[in-house]
C-alpha positions in Angstrom: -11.2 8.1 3.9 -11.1 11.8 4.5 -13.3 14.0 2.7 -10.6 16.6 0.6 -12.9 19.4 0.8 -11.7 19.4 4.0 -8.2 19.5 3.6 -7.1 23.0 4.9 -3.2 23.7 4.5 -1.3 24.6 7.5 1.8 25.2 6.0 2.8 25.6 2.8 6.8 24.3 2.1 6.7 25.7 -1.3 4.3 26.6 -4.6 3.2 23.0 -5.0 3.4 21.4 -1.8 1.7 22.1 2.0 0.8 20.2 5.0 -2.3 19.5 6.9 -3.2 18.8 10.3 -6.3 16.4 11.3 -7.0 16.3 15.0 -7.4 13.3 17.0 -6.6 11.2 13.7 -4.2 8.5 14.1 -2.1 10.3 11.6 -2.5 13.2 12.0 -0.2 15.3 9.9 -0.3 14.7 5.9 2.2 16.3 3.3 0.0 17.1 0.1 0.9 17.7 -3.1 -1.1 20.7 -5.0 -2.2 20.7 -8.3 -4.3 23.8 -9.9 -5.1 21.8 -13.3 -6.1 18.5 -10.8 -7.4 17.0 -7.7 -4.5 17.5 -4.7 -2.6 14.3 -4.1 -1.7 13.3 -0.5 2.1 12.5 -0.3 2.5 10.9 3.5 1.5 11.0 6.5 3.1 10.6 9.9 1.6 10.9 13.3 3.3 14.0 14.3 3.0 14.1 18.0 4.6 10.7 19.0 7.1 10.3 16.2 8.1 14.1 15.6 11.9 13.0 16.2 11.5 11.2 12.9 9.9 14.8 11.2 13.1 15.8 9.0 13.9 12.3 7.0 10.2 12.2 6.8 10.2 15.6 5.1 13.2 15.1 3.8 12.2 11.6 2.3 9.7 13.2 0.5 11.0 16.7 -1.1 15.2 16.3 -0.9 15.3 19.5 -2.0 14.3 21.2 1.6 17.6 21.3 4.3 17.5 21.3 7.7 17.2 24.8 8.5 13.9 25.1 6.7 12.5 21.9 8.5 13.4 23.4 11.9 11.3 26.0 10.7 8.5 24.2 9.8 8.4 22.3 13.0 8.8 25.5 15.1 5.4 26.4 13.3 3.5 22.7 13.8 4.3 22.9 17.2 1.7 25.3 18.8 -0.8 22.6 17.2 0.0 19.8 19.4 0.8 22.0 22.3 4.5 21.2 22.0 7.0 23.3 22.7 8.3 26.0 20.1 
């Protein structure tokens, strides 16, 4: 189980909710779920860099309110981590 304290957000999609990127995991991106009165709760995970095709219903999936414009976005700045093209 991964420690939380390690947890460091890479991008945040709104007030309440970011990602996280863990290196060499198996998955290795994780949509949390932040709570200031409580311990963060993880959302999903996905492993980014062989199923990134699959990002936006992920996403989408799990916060409907976010379109496509603002995914492409988000991938555009995820990118640069797995030395994938911007």
């Amino acid at each position: 189980m991964l420690d939380q304290s390690t947890v460091q957000p890479v991008v945040w999609l709104d007030d309440h909710f970011y990602i996280t990127i863990i290196p060499n995991a198996p998955y290795n991106l994780e949509v949390w779920q932040h709570d200031p009165d409580a311990q963060d709760q993880r959302l999903g995970r996905m492993d980014y860099k062989f199923h990134r095709d699959t990002f936006a219903g992920f996403i989408y999936r799990l916060l409907p309110k976010i379109d496509l414009l603002q995914i492409h976005a988000i991938q555009k700045q995820l990118n640069p981590f797995f030395d994938l093209e911007v």
